[in-house]
N, CA and C atoms of all chains as a GROMACS GRO file, in nm:
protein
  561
    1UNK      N    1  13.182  15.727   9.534
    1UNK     CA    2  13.129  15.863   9.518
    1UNK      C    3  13.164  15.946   9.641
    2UNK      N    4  13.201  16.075   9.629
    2UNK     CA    5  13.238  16.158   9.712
    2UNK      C    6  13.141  16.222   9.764
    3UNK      N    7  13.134  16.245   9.907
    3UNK     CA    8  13.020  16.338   9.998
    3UNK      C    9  13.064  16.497   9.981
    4UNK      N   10  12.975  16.555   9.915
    4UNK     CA   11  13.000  16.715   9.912
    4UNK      C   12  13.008  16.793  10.033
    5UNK      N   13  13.006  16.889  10.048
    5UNK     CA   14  13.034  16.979  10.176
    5UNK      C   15  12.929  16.956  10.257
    6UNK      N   16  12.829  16.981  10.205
    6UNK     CA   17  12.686  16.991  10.247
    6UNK      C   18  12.668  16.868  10.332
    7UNK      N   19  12.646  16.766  10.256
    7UNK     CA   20  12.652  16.640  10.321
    7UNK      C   21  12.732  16.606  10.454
    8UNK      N   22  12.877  16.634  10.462
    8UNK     CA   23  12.948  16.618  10.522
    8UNK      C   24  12.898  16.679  10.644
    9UNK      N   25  12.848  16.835  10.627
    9UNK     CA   26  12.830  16.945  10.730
    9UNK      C   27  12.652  16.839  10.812
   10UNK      N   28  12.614  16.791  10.733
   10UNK     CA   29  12.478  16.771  10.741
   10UNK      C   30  12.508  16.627  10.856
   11UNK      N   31  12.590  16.541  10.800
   11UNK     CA   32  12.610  16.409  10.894
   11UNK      C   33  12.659  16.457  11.032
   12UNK      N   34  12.744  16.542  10.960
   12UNK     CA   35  12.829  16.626  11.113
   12UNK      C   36  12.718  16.610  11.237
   13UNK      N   37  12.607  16.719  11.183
   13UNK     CA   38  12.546  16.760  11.253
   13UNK      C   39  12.456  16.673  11.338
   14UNK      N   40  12.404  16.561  11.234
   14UNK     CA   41  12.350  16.449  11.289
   14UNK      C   42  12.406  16.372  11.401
   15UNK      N   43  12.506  16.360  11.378
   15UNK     CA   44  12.617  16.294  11.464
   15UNK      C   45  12.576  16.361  11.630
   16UNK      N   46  12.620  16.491  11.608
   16UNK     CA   47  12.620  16.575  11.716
   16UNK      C   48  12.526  16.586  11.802
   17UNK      N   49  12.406  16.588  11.662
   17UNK     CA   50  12.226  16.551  11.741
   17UNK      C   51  12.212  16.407  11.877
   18UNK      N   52  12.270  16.342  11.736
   18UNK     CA   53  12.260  16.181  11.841
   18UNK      C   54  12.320  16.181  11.947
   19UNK      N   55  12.455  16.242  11.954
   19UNK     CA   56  12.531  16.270  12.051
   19UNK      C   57  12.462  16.302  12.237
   20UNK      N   58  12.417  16.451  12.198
   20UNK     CA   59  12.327  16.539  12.233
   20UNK      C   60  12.175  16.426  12.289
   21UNK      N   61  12.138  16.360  12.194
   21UNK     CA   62  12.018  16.351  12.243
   21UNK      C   63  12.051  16.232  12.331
   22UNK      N   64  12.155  16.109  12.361
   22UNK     CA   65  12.185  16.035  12.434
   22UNK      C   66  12.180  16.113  12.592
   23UNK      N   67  12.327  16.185  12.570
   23UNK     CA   68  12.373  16.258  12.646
   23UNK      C   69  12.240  16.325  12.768
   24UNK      N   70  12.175  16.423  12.663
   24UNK     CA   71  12.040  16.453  12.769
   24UNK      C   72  11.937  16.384  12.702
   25UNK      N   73  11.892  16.288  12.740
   25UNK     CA   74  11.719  16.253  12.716
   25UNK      C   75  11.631  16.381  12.688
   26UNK      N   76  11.582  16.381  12.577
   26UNK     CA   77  11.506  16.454  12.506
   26UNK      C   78  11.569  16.587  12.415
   27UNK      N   79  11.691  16.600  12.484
   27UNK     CA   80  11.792  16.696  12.415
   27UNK      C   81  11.780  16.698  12.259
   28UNK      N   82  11.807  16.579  12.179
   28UNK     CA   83  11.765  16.612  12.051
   28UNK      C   84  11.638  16.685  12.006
   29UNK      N   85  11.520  16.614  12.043
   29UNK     CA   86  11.361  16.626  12.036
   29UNK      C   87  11.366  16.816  12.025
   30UNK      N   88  11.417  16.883  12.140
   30UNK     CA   89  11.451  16.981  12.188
   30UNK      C   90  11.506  17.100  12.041
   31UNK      N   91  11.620  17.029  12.045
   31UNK     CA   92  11.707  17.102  11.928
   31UNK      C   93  11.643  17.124  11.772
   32UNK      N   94  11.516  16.978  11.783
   32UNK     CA   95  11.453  17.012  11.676
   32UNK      C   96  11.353  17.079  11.666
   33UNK      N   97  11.331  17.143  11.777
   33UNK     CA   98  11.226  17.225  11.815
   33UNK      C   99  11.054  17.156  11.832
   34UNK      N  100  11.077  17.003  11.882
   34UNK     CA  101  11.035  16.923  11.937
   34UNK      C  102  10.989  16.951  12.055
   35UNK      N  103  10.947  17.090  12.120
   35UNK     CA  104  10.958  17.093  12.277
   35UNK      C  105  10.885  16.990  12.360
   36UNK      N  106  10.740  16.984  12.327
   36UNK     CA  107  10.664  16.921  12.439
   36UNK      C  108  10.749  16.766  12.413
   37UNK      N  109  10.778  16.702  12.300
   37UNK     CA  110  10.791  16.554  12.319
   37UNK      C  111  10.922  16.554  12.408
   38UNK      N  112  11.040  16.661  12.359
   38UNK     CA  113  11.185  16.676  12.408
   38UNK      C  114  11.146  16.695  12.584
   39UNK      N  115  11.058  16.784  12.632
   39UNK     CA  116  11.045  16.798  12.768
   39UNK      C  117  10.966  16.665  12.830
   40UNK      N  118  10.853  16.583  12.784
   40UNK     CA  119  10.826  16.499  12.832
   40UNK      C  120  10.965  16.335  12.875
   41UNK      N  121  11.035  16.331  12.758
   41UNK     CA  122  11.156  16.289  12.774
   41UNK      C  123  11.252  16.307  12.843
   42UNK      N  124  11.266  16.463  12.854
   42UNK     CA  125  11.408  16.511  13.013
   42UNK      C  126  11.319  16.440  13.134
   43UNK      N  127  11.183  16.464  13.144
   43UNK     CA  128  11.141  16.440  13.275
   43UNK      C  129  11.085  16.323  13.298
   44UNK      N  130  11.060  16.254  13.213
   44UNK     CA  131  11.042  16.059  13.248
   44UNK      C  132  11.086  15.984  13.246
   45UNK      N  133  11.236  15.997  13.140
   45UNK     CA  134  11.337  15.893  13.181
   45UNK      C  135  11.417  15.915  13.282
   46UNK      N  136  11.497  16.022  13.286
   46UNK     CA  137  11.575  16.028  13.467
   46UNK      C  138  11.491  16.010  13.553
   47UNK      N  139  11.387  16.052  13.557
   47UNK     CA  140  11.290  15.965  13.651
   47UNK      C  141  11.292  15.845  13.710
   48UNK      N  142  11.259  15.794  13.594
   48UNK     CA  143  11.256  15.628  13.563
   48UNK      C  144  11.357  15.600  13.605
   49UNK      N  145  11.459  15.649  13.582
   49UNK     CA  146  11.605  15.599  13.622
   49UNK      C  147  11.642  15.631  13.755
   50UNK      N  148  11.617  15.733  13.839
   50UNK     CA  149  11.597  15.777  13.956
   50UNK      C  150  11.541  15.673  14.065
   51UNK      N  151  11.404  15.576  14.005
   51UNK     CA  152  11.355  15.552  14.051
   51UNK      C  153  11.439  15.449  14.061
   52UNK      N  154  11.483  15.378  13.968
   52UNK     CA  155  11.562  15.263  13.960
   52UNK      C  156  11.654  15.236  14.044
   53UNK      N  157  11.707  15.349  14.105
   53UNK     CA  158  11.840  15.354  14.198
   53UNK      C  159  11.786  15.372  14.316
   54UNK      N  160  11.661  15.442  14.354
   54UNK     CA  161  11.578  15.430  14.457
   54UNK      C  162  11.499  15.301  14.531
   55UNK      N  163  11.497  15.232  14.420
   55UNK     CA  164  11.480  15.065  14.476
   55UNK      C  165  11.566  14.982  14.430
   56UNK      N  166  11.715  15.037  14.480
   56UNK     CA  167  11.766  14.950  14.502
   56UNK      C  168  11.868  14.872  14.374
   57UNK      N  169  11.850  14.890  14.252
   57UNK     CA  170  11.888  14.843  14.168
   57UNK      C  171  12.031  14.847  14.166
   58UNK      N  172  12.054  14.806  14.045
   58UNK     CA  173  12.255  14.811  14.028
   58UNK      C  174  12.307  14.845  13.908
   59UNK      N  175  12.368  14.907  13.894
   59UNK     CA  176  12.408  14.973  13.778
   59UNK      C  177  12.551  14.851  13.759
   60UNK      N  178  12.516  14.745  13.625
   60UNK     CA  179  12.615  14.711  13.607
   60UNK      C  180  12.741  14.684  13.540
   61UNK      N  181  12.823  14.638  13.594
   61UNK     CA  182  12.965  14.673  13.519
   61UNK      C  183  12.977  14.556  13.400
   62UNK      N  184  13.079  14.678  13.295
   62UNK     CA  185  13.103  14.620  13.187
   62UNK      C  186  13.195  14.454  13.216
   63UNK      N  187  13.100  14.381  13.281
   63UNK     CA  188  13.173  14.247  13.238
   63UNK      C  189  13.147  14.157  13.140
   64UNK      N  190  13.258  14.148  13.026
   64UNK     CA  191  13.219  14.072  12.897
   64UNK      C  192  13.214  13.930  12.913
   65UNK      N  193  13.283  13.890  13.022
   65UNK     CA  194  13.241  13.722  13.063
   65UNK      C  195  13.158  13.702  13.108
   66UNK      N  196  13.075  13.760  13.151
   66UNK     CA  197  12.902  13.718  13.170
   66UNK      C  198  12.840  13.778  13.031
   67UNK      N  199  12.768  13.779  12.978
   67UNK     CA  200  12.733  13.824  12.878
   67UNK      C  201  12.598  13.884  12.876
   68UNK      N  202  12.535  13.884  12.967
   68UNK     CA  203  12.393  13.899  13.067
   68UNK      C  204  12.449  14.012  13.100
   69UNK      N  205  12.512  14.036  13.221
   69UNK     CA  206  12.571  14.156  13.268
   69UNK      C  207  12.607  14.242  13.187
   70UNK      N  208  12.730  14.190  13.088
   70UNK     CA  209  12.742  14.325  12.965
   70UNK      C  210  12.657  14.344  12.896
   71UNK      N  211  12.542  14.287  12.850
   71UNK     CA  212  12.433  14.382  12.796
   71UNK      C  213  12.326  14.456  12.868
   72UNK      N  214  12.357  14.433  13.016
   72UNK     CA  215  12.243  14.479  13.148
   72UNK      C  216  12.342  14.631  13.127
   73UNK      N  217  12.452  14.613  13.126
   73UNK     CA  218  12.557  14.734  13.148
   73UNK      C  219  12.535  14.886  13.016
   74UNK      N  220  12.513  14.801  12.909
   74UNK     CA  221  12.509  14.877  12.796
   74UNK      C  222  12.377  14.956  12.788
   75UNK      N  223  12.290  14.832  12.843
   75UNK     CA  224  12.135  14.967  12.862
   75UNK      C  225  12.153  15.038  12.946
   76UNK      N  226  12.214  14.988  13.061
   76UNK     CA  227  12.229  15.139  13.178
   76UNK      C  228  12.282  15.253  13.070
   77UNK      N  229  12.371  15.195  13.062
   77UNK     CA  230  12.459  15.364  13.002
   77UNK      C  231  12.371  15.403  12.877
   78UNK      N  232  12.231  15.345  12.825
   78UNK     CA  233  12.205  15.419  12.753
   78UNK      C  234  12.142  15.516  12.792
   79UNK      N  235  12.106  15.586  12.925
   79UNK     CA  236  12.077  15.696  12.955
   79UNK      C  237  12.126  15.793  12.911
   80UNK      N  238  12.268  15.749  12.949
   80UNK     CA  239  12.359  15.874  12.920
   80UNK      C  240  12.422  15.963  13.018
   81UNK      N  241  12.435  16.074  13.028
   81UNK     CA  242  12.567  16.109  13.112
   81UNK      C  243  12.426  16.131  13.260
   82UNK      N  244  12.336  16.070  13.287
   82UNK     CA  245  12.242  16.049  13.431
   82UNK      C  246  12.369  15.953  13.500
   83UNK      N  247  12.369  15.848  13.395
   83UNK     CA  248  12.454  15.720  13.457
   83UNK      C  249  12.568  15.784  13.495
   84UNK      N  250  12.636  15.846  13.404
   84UNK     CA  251  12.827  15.888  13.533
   84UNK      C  252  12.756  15.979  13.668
   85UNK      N  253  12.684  16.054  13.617
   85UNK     CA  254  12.666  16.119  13.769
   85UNK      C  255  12.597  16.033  13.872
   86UNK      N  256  12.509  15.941  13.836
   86UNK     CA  257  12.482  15.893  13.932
   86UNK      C  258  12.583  15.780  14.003
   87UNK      N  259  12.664  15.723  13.879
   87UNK     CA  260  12.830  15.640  13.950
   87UNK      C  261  12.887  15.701  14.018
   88UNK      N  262  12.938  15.831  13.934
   88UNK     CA  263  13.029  15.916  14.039
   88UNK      C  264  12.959  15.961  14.190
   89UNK      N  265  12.819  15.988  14.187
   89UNK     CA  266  12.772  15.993  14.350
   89UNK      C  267  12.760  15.841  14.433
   90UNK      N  268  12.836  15.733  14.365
   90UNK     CA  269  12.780  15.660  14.444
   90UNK      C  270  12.656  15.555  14.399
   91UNK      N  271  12.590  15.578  14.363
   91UNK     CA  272  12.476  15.464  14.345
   91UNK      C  273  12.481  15.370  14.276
   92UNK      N  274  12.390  15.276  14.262
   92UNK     CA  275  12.333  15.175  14.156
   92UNK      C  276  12.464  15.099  14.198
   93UNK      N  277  12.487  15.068  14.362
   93UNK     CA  278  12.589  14.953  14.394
   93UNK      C  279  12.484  14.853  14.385
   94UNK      N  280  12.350  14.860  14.391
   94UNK     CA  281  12.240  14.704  14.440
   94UNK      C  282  12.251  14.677  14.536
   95UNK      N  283  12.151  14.624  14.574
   95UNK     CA  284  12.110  14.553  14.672
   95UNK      C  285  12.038  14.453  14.683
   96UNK      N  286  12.126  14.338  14.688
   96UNK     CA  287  12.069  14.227  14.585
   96UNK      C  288  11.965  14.163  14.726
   97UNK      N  289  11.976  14.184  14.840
   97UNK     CA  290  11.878  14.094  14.930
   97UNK      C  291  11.741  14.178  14.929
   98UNK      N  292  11.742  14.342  14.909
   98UNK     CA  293  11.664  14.420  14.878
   98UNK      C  294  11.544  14.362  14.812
   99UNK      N  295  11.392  14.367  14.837
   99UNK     CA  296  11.282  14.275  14.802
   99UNK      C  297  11.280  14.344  14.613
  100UNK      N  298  11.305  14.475  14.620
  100UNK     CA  299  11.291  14.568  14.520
  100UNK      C  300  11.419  14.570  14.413
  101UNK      N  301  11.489  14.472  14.452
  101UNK     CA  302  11.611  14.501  14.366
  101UNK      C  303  11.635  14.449  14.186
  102UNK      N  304  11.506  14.354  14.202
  102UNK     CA  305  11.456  14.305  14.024
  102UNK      C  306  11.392  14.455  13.975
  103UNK      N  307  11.321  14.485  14.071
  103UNK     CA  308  11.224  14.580  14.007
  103UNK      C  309  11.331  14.695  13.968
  104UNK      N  310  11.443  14.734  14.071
  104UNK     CA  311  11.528  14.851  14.010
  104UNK      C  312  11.573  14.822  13.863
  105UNK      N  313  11.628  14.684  13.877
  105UNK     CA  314  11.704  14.683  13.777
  105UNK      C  315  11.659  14.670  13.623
  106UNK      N  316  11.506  14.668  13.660
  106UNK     CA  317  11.393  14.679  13.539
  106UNK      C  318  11.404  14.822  13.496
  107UNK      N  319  11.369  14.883  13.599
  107UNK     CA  320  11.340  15.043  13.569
  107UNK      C  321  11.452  15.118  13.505
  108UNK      N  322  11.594  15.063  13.532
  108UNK     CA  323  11.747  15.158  13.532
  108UNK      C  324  11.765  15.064  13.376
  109UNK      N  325  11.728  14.971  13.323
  109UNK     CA  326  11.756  14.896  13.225
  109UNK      C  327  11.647  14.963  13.077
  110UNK      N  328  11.529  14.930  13.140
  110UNK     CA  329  11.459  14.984  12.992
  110UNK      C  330  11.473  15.162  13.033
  111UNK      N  331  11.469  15.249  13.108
  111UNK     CA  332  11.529  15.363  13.112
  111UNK      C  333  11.632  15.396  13.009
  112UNK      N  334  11.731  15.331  13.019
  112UNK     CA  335  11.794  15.303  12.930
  112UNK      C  336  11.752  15.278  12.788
  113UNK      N  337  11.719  15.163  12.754
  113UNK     CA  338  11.691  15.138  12.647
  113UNK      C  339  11.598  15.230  12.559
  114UNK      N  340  11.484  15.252  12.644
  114UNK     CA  341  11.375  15.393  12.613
  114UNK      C  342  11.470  15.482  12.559
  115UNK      N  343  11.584  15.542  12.604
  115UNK     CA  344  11.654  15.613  12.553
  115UNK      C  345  11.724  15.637  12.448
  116UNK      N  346  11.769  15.491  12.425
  116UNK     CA  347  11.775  15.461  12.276
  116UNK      C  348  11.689  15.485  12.189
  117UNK      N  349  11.581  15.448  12.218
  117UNK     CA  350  11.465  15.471  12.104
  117UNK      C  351  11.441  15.579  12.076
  118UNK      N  352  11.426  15.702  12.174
  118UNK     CA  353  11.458  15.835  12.186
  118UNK      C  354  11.546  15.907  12.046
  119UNK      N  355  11.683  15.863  12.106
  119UNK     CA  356  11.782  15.909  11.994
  119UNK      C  357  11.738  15.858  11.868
  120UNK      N  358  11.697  15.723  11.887
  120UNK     CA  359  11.688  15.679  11.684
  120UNK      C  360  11.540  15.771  11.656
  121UNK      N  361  11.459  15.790  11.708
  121UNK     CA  362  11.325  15.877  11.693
  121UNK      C  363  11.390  16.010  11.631
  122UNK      N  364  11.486  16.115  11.712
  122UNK     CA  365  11.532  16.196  11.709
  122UNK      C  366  11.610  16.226  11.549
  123UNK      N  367  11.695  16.109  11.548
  123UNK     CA  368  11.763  16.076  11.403
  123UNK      C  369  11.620  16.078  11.301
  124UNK      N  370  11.528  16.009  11.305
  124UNK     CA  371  11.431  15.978  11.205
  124UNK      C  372  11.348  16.144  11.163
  125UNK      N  373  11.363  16.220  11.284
  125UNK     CA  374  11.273  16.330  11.288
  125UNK      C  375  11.357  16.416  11.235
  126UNK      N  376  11.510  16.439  11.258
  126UNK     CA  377  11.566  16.542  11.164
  126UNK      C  378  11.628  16.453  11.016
  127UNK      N  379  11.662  16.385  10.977
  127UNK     CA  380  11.658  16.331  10.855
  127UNK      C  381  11.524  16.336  10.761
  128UNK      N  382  11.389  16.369  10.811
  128UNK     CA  383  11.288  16.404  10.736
  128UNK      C  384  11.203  16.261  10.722
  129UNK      N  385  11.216  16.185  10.826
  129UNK     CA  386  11.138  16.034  10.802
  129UNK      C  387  11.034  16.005  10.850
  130UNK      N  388  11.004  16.118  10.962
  130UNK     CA  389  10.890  16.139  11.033
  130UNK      C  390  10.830  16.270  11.024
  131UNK      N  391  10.855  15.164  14.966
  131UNK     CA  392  10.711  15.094  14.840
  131UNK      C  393  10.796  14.971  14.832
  132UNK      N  394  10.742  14.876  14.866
  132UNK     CA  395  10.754  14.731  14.791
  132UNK      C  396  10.621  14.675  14.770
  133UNK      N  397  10.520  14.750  14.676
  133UNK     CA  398  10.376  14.671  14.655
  133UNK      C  399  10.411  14.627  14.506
  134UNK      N  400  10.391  14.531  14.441
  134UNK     CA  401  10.435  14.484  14.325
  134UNK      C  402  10.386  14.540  14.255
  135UNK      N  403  10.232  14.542  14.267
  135UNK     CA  404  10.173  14.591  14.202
  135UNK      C  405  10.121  14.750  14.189
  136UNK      N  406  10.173  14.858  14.262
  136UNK     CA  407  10.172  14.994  14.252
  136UNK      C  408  10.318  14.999  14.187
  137UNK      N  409  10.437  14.896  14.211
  137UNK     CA  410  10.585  14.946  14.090
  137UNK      C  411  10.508  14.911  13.940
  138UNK      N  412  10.454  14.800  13.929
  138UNK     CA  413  10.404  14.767  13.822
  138UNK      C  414  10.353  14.851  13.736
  139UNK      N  415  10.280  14.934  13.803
  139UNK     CA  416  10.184  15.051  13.760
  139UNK      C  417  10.273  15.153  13.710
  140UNK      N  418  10.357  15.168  13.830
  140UNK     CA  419  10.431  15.285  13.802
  140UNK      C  420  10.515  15.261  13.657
  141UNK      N  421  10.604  15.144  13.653
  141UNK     CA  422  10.656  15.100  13.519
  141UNK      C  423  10.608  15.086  13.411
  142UNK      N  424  10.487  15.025  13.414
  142UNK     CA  425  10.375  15.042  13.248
  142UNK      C  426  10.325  15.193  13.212
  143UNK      N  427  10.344  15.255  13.356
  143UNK     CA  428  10.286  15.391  13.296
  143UNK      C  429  10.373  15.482  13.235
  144UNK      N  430  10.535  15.490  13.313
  144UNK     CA  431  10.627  15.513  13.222
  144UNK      C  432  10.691  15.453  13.064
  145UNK      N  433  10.674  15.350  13.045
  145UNK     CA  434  10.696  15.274  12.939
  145UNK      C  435  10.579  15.273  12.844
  146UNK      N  436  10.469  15.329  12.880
  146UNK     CA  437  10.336  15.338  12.791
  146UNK      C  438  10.376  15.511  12.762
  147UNK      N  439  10.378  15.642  12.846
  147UNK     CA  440  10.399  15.735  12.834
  147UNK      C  441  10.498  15.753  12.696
  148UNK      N  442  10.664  15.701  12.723
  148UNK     CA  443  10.758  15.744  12.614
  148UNK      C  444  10.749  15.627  12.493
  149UNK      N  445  10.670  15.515  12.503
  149UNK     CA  446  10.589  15.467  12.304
  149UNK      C  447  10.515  15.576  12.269
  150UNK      N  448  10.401  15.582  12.336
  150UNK     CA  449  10.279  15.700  12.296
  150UNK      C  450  10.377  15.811  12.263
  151UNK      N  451  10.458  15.853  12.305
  151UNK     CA  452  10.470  16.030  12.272
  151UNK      C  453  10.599  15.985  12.187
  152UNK      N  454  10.670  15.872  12.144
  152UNK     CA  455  10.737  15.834  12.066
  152UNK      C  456  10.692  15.815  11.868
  153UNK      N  457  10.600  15.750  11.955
  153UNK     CA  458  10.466  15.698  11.802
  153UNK      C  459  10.386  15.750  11.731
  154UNK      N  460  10.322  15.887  11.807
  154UNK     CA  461  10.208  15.988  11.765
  154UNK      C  462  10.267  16.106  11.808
  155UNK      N  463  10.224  16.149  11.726
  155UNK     CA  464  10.272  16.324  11.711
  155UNK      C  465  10.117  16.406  11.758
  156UNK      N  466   9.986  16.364  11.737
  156UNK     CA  467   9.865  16.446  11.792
  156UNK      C  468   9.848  16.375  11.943
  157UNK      N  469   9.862  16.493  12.036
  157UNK     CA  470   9.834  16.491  12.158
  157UNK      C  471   9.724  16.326  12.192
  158UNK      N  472   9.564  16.375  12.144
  158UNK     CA  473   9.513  16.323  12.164
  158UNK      C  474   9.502  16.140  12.120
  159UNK      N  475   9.584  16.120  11.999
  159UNK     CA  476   9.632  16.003  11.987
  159UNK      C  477   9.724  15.985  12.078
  160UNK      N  478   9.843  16.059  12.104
  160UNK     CA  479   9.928  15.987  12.240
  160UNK      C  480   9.856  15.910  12.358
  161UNK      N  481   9.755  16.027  12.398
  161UNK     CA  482   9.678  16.012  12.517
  161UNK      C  483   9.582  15.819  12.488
  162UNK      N  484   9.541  15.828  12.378
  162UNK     CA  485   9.468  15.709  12.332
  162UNK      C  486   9.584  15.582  12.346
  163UNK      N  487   9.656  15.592  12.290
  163UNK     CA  488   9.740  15.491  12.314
  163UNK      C  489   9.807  15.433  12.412
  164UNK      N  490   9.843  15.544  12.460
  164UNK     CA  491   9.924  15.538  12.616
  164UNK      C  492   9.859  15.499  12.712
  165UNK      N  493   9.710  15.511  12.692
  165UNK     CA  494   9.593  15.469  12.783
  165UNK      C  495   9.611  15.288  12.736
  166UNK      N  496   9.622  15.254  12.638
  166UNK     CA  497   9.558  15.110  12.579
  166UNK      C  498   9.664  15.051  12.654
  167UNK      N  499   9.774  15.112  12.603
  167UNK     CA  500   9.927  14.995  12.648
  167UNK      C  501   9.887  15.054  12.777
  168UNK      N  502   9.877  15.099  12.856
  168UNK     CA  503   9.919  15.117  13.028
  168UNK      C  504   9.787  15.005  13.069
  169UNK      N  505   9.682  15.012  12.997
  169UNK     CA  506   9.563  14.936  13.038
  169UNK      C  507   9.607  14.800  12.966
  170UNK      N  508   9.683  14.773  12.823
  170UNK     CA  509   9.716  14.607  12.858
  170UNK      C  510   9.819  14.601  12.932
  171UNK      N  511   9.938  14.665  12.983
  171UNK     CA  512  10.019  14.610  13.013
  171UNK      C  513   9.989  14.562  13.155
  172UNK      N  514   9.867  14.626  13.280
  172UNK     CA  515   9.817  14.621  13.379
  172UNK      C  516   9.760  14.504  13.395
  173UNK      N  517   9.689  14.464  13.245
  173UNK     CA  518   9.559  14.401  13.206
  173UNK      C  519   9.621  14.223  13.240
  174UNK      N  520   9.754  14.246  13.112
  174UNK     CA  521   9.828  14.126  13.092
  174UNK      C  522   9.872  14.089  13.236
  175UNK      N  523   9.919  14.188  13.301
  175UNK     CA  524   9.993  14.121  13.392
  175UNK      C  525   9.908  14.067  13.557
  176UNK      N  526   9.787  14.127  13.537
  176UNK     CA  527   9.696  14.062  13.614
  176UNK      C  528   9.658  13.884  13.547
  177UNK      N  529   9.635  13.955  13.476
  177UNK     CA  530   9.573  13.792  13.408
  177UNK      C  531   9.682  13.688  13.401
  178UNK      N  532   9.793  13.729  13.376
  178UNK     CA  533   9.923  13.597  13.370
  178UNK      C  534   9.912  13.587  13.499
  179UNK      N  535   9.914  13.687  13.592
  179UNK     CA  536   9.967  13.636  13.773
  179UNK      C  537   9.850  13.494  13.834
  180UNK      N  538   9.713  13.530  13.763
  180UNK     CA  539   9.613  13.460  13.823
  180UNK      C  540   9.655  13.300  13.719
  181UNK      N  541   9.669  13.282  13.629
  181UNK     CA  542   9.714  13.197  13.527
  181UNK      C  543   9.802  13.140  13.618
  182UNK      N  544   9.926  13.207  13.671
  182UNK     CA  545  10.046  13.112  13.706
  182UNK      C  546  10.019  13.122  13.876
  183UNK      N  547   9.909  13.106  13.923
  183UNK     CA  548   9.845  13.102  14.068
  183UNK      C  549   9.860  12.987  14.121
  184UNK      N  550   9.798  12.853  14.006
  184UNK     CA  551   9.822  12.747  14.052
  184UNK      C  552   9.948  12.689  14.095
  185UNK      N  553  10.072  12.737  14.014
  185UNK     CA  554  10.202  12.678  13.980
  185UNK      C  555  10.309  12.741  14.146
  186UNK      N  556  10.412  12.643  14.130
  186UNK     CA  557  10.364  12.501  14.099
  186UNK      C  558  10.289  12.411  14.136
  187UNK      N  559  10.279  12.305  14.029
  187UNK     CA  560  10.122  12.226  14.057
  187UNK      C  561  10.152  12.134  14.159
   0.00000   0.00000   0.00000
């Protein structure tokens, strides 16, 4: 069966949402005219993630031969574009003798992941499921 | 800050904050919930630390 215009225009858009709401934490929430949940979201996950790099944590690299690491790697980046700016300045090298450096890598990890949940929330709220 | 237990705090309270305002849409249910999980997640993790006090035996 073929997707009509509508449809097409409609996934588009979804797409773009999810996009968007990775990209900035709460950004979707936002677009759906979600404000207070979309603003509580810009300002508690970079936070969270802020904090994460503040004690010390490590932002880590996509290595697929550890398999621990590449999925530690995939929640970082589910922030979203926090993570390149905060690579490109530099951070989240770790500090693994650091007393705080489990605890970063707690905070910069479900930060992440929180974020995910975010976007699929976001998806559920403009598809009409919530 | 390296007190375990003020990051602790700080982490359940963020991770209780974005379920609650994830899960409930009325303010005052967020607030209810976000209170329960920040109060077990505080709760649990006192009580496991004293649990695994003895160890190892």
């Amino acid at each position: 069966m073929r997707a009509t215009a509508a449809e097409e225009t409609q996934s588009g858009t979804l797409v773009l949402l999810c996009l968007a709401s990775w990209a900035i934490p709460g950004a979707g929430h936002l677009w759906l005219g979600r404000r207070t949940k979309g603003l509580i979201f810009l300002i508690a996950l970079p936070l969270m993630f802020a904090i994460g790099l503040a004690l010390r944590g490590r932002l880590f690299p996509f290595d697929l031969s550890e398999p621990l690491v590449g999925l530690a790697a995939v929640a970082d980046l589910g922030i979203g574009i926090t993570y390149f700016i905060a690579s490109a300045l530099g951070y989240g090298r770790g500090e693994v003798r650091a007393v705080t450096y489990e605890y970063g890598n707690a905070f910069l990890i479900v930060a992440g992941l929180l974020n995910l949940l975010v976007v699929i929330d976001a998806y559920d709220v403009a598809v009409g499921r919530k | 800050m390296q007190s375990h237990l003020v990051l602790l705090a700080v982490f359940a309270f963020f991770v209780s904050l974005v379920f609650a305002v994830i899960a409930k849409d009325n303010p005052r249910e967020q607030i209810r919930l976000g209170g329960l999980m920040f109060a077990g997640f505080l709760g649990s993790a006192i009580v496991l630390g004293w649990l695994m006090y003895p160890l190892p035996l």
